[in-house]
C-alpha positions, 0 to 999 in steps of 0.5 A: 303962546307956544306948547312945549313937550316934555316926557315925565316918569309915571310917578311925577307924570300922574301927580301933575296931572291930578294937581298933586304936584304943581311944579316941575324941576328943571335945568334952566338950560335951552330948552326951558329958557324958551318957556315963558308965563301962560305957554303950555307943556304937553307932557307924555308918560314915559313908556306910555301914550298918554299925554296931559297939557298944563298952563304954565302960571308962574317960573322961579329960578335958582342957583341949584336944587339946594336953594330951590328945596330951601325956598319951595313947599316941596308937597307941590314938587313931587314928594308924598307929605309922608317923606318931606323929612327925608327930601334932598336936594340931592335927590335931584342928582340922579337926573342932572349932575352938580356940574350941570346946575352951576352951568345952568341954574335950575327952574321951578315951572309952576303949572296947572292943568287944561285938560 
């Protein structure tokens, strides 16, 4: 099992850490094909020490963030219930271009918390 580190803005950062969001979307580039089921992520709140640890428990791949979006409850990607109606796909576009996800996929890392 190896630990893997990644940095997450505050918002995201504090919701993974209180298990409000239960997966992190990525690029299923490099980096995160090294991720495997039971490894851990150190994620680190940007502009902040603060640290927390999860487990990864499972990992779902797909084409791109529409198909992710279509196929995952998105209260466990991050978005208030109070918005669902308004998530996108697009959403994700202002952290990895249209480009990028054909070249990579993408990567649900579903995760909970050790610490």
């Amino acid at each position: 099992m190896n630990t893997h580190f990644m940095k997450l803005n505050p918002e995201p950062f504090n919701k993974i850490k209180s298990s409000a969001k239960t997966y992190e979307l990525r690029l299923h580039d490099e980096k995160r094909k090294s991720i495997n089921v039971g490894d851990f992520i150190e994620f680190t709140k940007q502009n902040s020490a603060e640290k927390c640890i999860v487990k990864v428990i499972d990992l779902l791949l797909f084409n791109n963030f529409a198909e992710l979006y279509a196929k995952l409850p998105l209260d466990q990607c991050g978005y208030d219930t109070s918005k669902l109606e308004n998530a996108s796909p697009k959403d994700m576009e202002k952290y990895y271009t249209k480009k990028e996800q054909r070249r990579y996929g993408v990567i649900a890392i579903k995760t909970e918390p050790v610490e």
